[in-house]
N, C-alpha and C positions, 0 to 999 in steps of 0.2 A: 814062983818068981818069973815064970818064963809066960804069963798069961796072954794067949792073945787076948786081943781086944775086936767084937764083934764091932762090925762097922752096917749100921741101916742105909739099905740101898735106898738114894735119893734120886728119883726121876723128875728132873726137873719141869721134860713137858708138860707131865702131870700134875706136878703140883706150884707149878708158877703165879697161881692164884692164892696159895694157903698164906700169904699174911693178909691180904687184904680181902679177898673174896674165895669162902667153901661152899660148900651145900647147903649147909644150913645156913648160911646168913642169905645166901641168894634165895632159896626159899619162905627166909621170914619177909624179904625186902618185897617178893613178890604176893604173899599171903598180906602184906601191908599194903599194898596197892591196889590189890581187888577188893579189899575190905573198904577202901577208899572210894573208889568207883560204886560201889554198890549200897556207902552208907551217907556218902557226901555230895557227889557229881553226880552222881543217879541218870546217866542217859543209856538209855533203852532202847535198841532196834530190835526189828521185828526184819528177819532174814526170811525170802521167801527161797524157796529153790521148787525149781522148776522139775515136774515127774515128767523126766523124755519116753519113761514106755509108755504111757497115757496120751501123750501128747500127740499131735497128729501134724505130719510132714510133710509136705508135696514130695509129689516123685523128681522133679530138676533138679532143684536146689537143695531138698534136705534138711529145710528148713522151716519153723510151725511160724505162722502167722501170729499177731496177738491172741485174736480169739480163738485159736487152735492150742493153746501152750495151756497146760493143768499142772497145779501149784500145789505143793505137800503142803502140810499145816504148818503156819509161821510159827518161829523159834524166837523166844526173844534172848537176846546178847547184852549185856554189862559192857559199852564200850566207851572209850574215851573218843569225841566228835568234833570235826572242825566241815562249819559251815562256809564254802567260799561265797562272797559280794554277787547283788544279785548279776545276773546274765541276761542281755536281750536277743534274742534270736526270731529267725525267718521261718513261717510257713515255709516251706520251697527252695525254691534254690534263689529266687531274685531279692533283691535287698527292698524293693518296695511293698511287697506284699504285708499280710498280716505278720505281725509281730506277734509275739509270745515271750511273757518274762518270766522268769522263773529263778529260785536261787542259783548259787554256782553249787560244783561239786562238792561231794561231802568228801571229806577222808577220815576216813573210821581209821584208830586203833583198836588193837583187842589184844587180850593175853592171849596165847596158846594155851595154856591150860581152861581156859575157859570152854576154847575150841574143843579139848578134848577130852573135858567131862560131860560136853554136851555131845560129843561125839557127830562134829560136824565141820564144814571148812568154804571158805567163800570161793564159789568159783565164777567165773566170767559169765556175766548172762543173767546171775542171780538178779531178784529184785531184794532191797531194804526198803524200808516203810521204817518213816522218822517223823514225830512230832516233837517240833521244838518248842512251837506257841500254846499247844494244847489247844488248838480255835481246829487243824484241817492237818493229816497229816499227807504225808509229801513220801512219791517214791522215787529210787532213782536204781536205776542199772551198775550192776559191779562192769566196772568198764578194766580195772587193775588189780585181781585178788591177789599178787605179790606171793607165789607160790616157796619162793626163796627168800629165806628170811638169817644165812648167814651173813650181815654185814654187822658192822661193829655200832652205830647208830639204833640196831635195837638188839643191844645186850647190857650186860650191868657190869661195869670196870671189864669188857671186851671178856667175860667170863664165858656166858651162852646165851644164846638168842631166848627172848621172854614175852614178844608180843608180834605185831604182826600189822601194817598198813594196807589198808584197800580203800584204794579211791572210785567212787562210784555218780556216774552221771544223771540230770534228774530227767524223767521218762515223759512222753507223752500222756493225755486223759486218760488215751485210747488203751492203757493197758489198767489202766485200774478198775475198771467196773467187775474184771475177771477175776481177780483179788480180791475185792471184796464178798462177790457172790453175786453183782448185782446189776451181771449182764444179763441181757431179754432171749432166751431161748427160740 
């Protein structure tokens, strides 16, 4: 007659997502969404990252020129892409000079998990290589690899972070011929 009664300890910090979002539904939402990118949206970069012990530096600055920077073999990434409106810019610093047009910035999403089955991460400096038209593609400098990714804009019902934004700037000629292989020795 005198039974206690066990009472299950409820933590709520922990479990403030269990009617709407646990593990497994944020892992199906997210197994749903790369399966989407890579069966539907289909856009493809191609990440180059740059080998700094190969690379070759000045002694002032500490810094490799174009043709001085040696690039690991490009990785391609399932990501979701926004191309901004094209941009005109100057040769130089004077507004009369040669113009040069070119797109606006990209801003790449990408999973994390994507990141980390390929065991890789964008960092400042990196080159992307993007074909949208399939005619020429186009490279451009991670100018934002967005290293922090706790904010609530990219999580699912403010549960945990699931993707990741890098905005990247589009480069001069002068770095592509060393990219593709098909600078003159």
């Amino acid at each position: 007659m005198g039974r206690k009664r066990k009472e299950k300890y409820f933590n709520l910090e922990e479990n403030r997502y269990g009617l709407f979002m646990n593990d497994n539904s944020f892992n199906l939402d997210i197994m749903y969404g790369r399966n989407y990118l890579k069966s539907d949206i289909v856009h493809i970069i191609k990440l180059h990252k740059i080998d700094v012990v190969k690379s070759v530096v000045d002694d002032l600055y500490n810094q490799a020129k174009p043709g001085d920077k040696k690039y690991f073999a490009p990785i391609e990434i399932s990501v979701m892409i926004g191309v901004d409106d094209v941009k005109q810019e100057y040769y130089g610093k004077s507004q009369g000079g040669i113009t040069r047009q070119d797109t606006g910035p990209l801003t790449i999403g990408v999973y994390l998990d994507e990141l980390k089955e390929k065991n890789i991460d964008f960092d400042r400096g990196d080159i992307v290589e993007y074909n949208m038209s399939g005619k020429r593609s186009r490279y451009y400098e991670v100018e934002d690899a967005h290293v922090v990714t706790d904010e609530t804009s990219q999580t699912i019902a403010g549960f945990k972070p699931y993707w990741k934004r890098i905005i990247a700037n589009p480069v001069k000629e002068d770095i592509t011929p060393y990219l593709k292989g098909d600078a003159l020795n």
